[in-house]
LODO-329188 format. One record per atom (N, C-alpha, C, O, CB): atom name; z, x, y; residue number from 1. Coordinates in steps of 0.02 Angstrom, whole numbers. Glycine has a CB too. Example, Ala and Ser with C-alpha at 12.3 -4.5 7.8 and 13.67 -1.06 7.14 Angstrom:
{site 'N',{390,660,-284},1};
{site 'CA',{390,615,-225},1};
{site 'C',{390,660,-165},1};
{site 'O',{423,712,-166},1};
{site 'CB',{452,565,-224},1};
{site 'N',{354,642,-112},2};
{site 'CA',{357,684,-53},2};
{site 'C',{394,645,2},2};
{site 'O',{402,670,57},2};
{site 'CB',{286,704,-30},2};
***
This chain:
{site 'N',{0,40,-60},1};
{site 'CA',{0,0,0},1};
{site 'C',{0,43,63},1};
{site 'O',{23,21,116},1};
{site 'CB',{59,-46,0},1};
{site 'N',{-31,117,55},2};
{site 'CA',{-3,147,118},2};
{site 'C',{-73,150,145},2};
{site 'O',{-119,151,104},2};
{site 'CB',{45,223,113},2};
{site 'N',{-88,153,221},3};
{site 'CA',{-129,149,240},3};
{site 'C',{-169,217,290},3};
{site 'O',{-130,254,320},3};
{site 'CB',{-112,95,259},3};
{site 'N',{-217,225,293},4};
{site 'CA',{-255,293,280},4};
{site 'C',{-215,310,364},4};
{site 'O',{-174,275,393},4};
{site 'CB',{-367,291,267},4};
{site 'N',{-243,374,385},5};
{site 'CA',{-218,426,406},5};
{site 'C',{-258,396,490},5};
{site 'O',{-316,376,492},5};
{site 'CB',{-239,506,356},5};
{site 'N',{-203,398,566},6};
{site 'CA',{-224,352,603},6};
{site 'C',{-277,424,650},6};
{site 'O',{-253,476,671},6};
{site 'CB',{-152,298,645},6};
{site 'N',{-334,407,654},7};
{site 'CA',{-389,429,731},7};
{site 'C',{-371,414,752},7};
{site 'O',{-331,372,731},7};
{site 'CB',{-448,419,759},7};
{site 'N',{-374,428,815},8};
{site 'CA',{-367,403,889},8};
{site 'C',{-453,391,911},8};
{site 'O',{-496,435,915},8};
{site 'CB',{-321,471,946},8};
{site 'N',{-461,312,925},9};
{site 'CA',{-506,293,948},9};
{site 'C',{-522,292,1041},9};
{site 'O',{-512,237,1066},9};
{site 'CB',{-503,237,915},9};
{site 'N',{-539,332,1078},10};
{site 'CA',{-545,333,1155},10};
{site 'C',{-529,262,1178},10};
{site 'O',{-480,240,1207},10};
{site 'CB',{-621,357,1181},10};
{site 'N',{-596,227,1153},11};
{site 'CA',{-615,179,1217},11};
{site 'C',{-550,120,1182},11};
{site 'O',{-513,92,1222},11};
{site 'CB',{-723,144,1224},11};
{site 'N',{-545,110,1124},12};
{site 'CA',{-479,63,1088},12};
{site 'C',{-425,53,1141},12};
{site 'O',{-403,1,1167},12};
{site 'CB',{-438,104,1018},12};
{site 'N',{-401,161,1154},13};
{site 'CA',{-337,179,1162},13};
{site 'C',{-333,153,1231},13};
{site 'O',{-293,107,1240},13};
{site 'CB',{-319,255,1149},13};
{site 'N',{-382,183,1301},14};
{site 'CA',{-393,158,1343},14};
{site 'C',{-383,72,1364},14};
{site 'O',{-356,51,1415},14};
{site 'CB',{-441,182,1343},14};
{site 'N',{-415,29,1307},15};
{site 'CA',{-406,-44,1310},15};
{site 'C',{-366,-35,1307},15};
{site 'O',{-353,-3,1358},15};
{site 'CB',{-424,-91,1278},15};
{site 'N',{-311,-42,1270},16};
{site 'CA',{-264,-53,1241},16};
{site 'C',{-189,-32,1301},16};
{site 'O',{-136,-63,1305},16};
{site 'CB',{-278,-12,1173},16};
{site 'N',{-209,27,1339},17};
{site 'CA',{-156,67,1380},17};
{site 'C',{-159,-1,1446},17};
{site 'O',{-107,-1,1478},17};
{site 'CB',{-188,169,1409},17};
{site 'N',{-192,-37,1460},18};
{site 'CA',{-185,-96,1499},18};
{site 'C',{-147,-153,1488},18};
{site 'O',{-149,-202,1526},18};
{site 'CB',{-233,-116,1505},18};
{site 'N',{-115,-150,1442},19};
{site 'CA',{-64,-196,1407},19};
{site 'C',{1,-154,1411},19};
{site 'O',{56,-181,1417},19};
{site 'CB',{-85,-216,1325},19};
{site 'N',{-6,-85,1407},20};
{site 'CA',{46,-50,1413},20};
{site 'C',{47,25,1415},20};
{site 'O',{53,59,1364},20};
{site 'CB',{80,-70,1372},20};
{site 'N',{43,41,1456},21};
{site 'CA',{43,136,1491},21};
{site 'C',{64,179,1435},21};
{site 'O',{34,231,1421},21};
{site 'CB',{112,158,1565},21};
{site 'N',{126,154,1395},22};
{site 'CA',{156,196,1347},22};
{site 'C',{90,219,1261},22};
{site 'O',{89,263,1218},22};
{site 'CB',{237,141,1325},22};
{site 'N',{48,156,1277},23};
{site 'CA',{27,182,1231},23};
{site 'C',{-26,249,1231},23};
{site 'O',{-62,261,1279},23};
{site 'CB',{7,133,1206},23};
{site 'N',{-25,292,1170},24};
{site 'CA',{-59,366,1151},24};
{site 'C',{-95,354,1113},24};
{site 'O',{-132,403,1111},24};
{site 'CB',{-24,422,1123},24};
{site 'N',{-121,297,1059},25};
{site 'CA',{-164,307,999},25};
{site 'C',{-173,226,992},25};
{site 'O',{-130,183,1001},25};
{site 'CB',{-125,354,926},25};
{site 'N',{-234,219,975},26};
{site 'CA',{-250,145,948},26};
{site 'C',{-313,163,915},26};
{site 'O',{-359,199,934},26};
{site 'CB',{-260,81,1007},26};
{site 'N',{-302,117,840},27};
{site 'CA',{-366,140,808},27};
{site 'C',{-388,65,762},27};
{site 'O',{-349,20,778},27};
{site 'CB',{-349,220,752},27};
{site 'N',{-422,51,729},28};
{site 'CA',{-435,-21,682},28};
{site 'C',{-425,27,595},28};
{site 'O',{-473,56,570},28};
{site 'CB',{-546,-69,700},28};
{site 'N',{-348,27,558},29};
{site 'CA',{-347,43,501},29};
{site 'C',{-375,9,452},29};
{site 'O',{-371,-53,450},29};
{site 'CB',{-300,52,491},29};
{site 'N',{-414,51,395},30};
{site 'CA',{-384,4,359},30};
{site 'C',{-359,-3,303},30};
{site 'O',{-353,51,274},30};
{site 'CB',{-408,-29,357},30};
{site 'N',{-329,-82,254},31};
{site 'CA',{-266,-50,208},31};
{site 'C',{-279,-96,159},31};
{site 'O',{-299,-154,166},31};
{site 'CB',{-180,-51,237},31};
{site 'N',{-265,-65,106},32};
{site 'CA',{-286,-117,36},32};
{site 'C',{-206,-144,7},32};
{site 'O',{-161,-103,0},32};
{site 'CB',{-338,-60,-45},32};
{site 'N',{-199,-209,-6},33};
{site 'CA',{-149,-227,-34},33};
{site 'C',{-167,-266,-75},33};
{site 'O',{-191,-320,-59},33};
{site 'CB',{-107,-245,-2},33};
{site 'N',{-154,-242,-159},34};
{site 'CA',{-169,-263,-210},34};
{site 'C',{-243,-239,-196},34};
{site 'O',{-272,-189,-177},34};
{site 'CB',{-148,-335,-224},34};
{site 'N',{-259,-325,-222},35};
{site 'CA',{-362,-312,-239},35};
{site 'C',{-399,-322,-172},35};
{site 'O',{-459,-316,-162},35};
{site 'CB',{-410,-387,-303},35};
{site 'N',{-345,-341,-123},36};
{site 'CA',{-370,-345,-45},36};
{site 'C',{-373,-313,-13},36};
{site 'O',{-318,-289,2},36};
{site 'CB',{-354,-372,-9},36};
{site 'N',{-419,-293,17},37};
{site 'CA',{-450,-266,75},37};
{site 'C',{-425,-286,157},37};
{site 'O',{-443,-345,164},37};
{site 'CB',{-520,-285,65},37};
{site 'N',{-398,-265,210},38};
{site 'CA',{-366,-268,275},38};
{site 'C',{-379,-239,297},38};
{site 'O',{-387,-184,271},38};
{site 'CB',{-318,-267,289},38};
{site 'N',{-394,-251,375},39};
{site 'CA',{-400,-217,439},39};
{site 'C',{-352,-225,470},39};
{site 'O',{-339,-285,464},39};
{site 'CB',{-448,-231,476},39};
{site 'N',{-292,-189,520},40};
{site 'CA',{-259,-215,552},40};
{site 'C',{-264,-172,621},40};
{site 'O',{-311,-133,613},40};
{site 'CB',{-199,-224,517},40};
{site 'N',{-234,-163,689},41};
{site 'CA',{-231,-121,754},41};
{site 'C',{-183,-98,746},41};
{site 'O',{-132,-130,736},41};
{site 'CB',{-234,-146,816},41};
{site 'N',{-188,-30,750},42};
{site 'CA',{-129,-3,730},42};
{site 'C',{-129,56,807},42};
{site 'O',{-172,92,832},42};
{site 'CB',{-135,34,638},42};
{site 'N',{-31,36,831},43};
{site 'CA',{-48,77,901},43};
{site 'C',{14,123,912},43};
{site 'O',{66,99,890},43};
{site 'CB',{-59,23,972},43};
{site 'N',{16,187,943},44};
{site 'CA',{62,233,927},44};
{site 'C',{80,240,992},44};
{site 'O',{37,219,1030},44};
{site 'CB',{41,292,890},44};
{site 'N',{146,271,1028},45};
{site 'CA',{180,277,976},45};
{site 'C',{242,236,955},45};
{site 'O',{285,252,914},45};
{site 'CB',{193,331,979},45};
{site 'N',{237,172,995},46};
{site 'CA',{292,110,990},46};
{site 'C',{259,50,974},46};
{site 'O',{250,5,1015},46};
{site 'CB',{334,95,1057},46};
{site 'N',{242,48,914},47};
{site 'CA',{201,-18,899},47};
{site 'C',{227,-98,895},47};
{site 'O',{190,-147,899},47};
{site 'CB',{176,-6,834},47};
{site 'N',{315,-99,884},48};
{site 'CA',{342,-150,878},48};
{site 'C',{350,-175,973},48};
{site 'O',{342,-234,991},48};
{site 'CB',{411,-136,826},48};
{site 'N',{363,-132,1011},49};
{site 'CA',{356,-140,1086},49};
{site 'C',{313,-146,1096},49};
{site 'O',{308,-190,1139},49};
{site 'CB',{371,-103,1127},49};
{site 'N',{241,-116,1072},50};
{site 'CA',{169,-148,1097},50};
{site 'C',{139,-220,1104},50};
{site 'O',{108,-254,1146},50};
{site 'CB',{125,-124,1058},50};
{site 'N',{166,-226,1042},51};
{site 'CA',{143,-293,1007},51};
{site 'C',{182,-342,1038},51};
{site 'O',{153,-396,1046},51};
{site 'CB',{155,-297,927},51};
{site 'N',{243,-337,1060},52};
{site 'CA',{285,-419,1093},52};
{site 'C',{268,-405,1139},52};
{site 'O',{263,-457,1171},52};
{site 'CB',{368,-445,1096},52};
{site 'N',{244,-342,1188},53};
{site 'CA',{211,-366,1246},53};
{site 'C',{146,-388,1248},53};
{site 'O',{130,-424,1295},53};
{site 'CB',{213,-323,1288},53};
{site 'N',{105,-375,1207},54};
{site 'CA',{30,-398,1180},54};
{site 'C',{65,-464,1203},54};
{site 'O',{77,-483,1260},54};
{site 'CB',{-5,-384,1085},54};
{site 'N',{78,-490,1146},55};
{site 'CA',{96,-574,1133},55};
{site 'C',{118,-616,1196},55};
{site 'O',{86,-666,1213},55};
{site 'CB',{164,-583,1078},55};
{site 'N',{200,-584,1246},56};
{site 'CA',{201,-591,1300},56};
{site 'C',{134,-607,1338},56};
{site 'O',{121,-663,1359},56};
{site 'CB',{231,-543,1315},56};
{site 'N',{103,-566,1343},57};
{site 'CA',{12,-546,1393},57};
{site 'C',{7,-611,1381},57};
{site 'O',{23,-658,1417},57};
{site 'CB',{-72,-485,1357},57};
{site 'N',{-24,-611,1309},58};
{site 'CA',{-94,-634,1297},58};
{site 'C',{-47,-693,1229},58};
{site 'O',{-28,-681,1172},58};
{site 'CB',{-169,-553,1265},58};
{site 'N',{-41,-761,1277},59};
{site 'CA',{5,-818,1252},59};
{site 'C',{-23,-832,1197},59};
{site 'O',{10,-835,1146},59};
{site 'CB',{14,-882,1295},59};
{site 'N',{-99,-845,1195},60};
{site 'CA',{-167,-877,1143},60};
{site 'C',{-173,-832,1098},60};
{site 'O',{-212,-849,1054},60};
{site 'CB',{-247,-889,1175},60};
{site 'N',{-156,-792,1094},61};
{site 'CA',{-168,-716,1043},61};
{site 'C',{-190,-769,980},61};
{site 'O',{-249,-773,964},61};
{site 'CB',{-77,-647,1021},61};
{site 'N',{-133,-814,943},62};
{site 'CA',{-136,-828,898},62};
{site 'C',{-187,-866,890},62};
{site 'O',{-220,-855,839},62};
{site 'CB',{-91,-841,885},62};
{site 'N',{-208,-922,933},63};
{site 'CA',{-270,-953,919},63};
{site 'C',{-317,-910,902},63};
{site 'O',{-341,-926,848},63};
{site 'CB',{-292,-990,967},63};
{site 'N',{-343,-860,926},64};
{site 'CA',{-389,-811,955},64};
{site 'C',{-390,-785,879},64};
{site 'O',{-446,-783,854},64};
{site 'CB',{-362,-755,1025},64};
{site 'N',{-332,-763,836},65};
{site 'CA',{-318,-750,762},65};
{site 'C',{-341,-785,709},65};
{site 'O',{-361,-755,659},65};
{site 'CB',{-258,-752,752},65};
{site 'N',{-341,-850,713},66};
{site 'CA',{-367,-895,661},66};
{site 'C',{-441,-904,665},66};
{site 'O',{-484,-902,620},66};
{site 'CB',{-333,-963,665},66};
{site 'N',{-449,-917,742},67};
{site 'CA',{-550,-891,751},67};
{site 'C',{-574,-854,720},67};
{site 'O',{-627,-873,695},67};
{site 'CB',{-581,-858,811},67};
{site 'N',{-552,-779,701},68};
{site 'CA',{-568,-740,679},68};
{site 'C',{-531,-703,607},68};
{site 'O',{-512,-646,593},68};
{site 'CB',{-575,-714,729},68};
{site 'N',{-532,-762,575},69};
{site 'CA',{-498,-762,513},69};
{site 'C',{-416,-716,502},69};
{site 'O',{-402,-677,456},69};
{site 'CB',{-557,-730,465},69};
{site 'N',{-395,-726,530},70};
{site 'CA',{-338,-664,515},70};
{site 'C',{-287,-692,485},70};
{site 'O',{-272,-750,495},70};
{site 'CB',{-306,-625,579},70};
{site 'N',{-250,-648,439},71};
{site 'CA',{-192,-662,393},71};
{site 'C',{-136,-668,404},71};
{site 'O',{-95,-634,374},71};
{site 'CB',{-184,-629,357},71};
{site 'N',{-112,-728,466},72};
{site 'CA',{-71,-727,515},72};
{site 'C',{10,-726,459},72};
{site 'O',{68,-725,481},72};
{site 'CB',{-91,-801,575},72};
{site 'N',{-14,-728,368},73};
{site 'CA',{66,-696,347},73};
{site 'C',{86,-623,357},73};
{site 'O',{144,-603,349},73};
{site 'CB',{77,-703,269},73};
{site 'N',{45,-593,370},74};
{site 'CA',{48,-524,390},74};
{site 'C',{84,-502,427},74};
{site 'O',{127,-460,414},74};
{site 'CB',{5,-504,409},74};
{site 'N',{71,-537,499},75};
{site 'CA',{77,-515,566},75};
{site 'C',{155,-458,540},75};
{site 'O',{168,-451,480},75};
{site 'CB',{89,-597,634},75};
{site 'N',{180,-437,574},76};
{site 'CA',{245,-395,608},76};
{site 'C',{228,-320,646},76};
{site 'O',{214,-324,706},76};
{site 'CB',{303,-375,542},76};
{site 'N',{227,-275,625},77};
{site 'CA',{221,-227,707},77};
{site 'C',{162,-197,716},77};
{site 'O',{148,-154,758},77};
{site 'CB',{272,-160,717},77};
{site 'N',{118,-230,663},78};
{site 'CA',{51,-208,667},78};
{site 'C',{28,-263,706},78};
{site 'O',{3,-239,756},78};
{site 'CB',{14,-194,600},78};
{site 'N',{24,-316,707},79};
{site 'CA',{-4,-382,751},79};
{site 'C',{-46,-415,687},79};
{site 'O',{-42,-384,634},79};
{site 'CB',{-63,-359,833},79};
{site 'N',{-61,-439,688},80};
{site 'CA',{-123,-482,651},80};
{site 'C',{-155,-444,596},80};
{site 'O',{-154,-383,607},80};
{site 'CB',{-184,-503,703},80};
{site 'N',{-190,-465,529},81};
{site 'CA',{-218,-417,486},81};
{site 'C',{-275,-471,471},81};
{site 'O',{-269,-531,459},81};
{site 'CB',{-168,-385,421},81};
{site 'N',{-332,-431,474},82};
{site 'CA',{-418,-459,454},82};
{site 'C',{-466,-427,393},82};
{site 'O',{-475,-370,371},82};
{site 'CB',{-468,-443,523},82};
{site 'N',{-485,-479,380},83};
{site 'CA',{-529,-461,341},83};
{site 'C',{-596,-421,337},83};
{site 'O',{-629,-404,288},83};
{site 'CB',{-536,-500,328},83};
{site 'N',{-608,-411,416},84};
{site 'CA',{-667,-364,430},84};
{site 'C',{-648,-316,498},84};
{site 'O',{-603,-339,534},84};
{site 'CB',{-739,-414,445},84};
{site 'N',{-665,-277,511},85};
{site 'CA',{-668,-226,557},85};
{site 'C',{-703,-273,600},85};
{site 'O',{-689,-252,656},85};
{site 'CB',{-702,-155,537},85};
{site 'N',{-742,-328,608},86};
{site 'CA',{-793,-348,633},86};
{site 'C',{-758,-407,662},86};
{site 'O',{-786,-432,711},86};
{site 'CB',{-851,-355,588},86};
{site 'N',{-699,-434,640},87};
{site 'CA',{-654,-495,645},87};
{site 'C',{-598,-466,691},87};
{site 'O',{-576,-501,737},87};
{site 'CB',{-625,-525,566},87};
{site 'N',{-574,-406,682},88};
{site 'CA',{-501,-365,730},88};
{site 'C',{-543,-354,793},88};
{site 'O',{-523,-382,843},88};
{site 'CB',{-460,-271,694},88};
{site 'N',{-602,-314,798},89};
{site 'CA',{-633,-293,857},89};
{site 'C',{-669,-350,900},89};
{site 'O',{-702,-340,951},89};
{site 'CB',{-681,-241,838},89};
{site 'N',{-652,-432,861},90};
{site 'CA',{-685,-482,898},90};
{site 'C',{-615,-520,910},90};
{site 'O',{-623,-578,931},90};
{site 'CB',{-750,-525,856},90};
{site 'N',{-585,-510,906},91};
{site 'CA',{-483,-539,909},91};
{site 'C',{-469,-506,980},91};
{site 'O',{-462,-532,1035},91};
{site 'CB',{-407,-488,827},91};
{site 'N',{-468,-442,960},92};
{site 'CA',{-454,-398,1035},92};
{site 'C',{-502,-432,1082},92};
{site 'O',{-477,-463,1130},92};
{site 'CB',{-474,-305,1034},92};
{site 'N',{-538,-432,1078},93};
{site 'CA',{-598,-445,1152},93};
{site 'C',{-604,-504,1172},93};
{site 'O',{-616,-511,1232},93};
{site 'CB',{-678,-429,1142},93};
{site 'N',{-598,-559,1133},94};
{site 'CA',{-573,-620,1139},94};
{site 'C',{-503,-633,1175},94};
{site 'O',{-490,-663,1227},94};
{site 'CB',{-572,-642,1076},94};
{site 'N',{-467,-603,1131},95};
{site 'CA',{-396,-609,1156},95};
{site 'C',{-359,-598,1220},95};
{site 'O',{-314,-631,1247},95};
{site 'CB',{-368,-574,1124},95};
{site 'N',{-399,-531,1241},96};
{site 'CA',{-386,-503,1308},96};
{site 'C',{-445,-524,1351},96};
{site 'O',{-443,-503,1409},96};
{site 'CB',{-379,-423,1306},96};
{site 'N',{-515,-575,1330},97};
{site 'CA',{-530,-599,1379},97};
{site 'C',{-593,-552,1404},97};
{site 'O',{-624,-558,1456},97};
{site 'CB',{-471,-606,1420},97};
{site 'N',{-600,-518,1367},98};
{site 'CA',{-656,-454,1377},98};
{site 'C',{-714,-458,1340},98};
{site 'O',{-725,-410,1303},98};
{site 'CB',{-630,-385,1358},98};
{site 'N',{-750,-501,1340},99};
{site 'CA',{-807,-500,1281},99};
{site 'C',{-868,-460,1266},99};
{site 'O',{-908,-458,1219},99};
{site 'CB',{-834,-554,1282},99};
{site 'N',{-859,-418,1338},100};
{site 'CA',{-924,-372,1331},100};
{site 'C',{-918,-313,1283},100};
{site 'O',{-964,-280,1259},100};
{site 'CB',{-943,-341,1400},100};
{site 'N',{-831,-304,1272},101};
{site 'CA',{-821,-228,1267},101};
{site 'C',{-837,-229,1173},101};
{site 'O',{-829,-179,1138},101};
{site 'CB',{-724,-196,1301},101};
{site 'N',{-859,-295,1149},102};
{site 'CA',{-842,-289,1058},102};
{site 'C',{-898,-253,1030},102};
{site 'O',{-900,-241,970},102};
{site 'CB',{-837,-370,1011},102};
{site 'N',{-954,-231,1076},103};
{site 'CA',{-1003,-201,1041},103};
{site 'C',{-977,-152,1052},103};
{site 'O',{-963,-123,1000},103};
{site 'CB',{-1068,-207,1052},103};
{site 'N',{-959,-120,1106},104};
{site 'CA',{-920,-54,1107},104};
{site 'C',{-861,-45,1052},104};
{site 'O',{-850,12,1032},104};
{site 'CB',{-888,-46,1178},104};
{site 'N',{-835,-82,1034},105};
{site 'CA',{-774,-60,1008},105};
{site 'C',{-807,-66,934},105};
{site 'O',{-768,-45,892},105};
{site 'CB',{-701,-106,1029},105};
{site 'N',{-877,-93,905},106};
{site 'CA',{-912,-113,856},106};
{site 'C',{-938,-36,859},106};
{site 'O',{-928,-5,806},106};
{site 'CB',{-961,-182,864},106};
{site 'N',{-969,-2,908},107};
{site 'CA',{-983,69,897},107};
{site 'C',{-937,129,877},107};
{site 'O',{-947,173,835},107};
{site 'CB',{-1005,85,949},107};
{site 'N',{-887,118,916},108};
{site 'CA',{-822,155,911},108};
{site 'C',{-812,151,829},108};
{site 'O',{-803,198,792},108};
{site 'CB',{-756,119,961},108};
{site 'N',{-814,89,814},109};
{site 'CA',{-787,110,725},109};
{site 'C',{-840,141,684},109};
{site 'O',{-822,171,634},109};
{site 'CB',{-765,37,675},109};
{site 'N',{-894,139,696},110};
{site 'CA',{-924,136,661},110};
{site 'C',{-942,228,659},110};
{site 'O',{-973,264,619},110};
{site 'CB',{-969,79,674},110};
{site 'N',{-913,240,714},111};
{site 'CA',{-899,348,724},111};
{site 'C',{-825,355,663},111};
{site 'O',{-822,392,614},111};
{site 'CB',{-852,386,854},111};
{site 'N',{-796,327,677},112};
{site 'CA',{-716,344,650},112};
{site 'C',{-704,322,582},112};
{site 'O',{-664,353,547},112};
{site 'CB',{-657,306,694},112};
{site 'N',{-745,257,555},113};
{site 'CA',{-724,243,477},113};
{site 'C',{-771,261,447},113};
{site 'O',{-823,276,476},113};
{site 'CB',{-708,175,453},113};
{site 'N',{-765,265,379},114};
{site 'CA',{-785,295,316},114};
{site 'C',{-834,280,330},114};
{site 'O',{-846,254,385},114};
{site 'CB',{-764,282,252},114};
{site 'N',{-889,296,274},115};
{site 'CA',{-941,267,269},115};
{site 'C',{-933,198,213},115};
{site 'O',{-978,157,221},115};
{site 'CB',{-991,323,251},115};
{site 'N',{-892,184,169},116};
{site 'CA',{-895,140,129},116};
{site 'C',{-839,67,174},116};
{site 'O',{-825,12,150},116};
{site 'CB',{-871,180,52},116};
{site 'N',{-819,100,248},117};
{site 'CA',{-787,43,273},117};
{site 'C',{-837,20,333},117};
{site 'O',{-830,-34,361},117};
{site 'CB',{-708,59,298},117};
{site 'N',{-897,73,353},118};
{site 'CA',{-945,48,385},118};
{site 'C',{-977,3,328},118};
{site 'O',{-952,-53,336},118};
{site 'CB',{-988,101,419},118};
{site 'N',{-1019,2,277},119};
{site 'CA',{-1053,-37,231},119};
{site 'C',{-1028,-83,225},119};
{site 'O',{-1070,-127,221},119};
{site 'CB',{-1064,-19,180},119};
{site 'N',{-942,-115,218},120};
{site 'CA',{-888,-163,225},120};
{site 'C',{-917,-188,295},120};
{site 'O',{-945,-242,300},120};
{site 'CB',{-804,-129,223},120};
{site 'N',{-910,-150,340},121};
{site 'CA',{-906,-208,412},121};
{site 'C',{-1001,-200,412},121};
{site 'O',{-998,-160,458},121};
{site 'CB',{-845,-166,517},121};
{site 'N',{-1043,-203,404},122};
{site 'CA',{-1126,-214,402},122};
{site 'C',{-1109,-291,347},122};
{site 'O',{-1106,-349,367},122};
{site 'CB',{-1187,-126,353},122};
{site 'N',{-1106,-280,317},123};
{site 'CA',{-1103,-335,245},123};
{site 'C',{-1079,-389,301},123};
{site 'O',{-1123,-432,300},123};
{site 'CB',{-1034,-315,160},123};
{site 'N',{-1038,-404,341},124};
{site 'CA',{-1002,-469,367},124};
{site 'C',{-1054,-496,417},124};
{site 'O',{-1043,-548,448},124};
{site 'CB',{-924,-454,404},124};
***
């Protein structure tokens, strides 16, 4: 259940530091539990403080979660967990209200994950 080793994504970390200055690292992991496959945002280096201010922000987060399929039994200091790289990077941009930035953040992964988690987010 442990989940791979975190990049630091630029343009993520940048988004992401607008919700809160403290953050250093934001990347889209991802984590297999059992026979399932997960994406979740994973943000360093205070993720349980990130996230209740996320939520604070951004009231709709959760609607914004079920749009985009997410495994709202998941949620705790990671925020939300998805089924595609393609579903987390359309949560964020939605969520915060930014819709231009998901092709960007659709490029951004597609530098930083595997190649067998790019073929995962193409397939969706």
């Amino acid at each position: 259940m442990k989940a791979k080793g975190c990049v630091k994504w630029p343009f993520l970390t940048h988004l992401l530091q607008a919700v809160s200055s403290d953050v250093r690292g934001a990347s889209v992991v991802p984590h297999t539990w059992g026979m399932s496959h997960y994406f979740f945002v994973r943000v360093t280096p205070h993720p349980q403080q990130f996230w209740r201010a996320f939520k604070l922000k951004f009231s709709d987060w959760r609607v914004y979660a079920w749009r985009h399929n997410a495994n709202l039994c998941l949620v705790d200091s990671t925020g939300p967990w998805f089924c595609s790289v393609y579903d987390a990077v359309g949560w964020i941009s939605d969520t915060m209200g930014r819709p231009g930035i998901k092709g960007l953040l659709l490029l951004e992964s597609m530098k930083y994950l595997s190649y067998q988690e790019s073929v995962r987010l193409s397939d969706e």
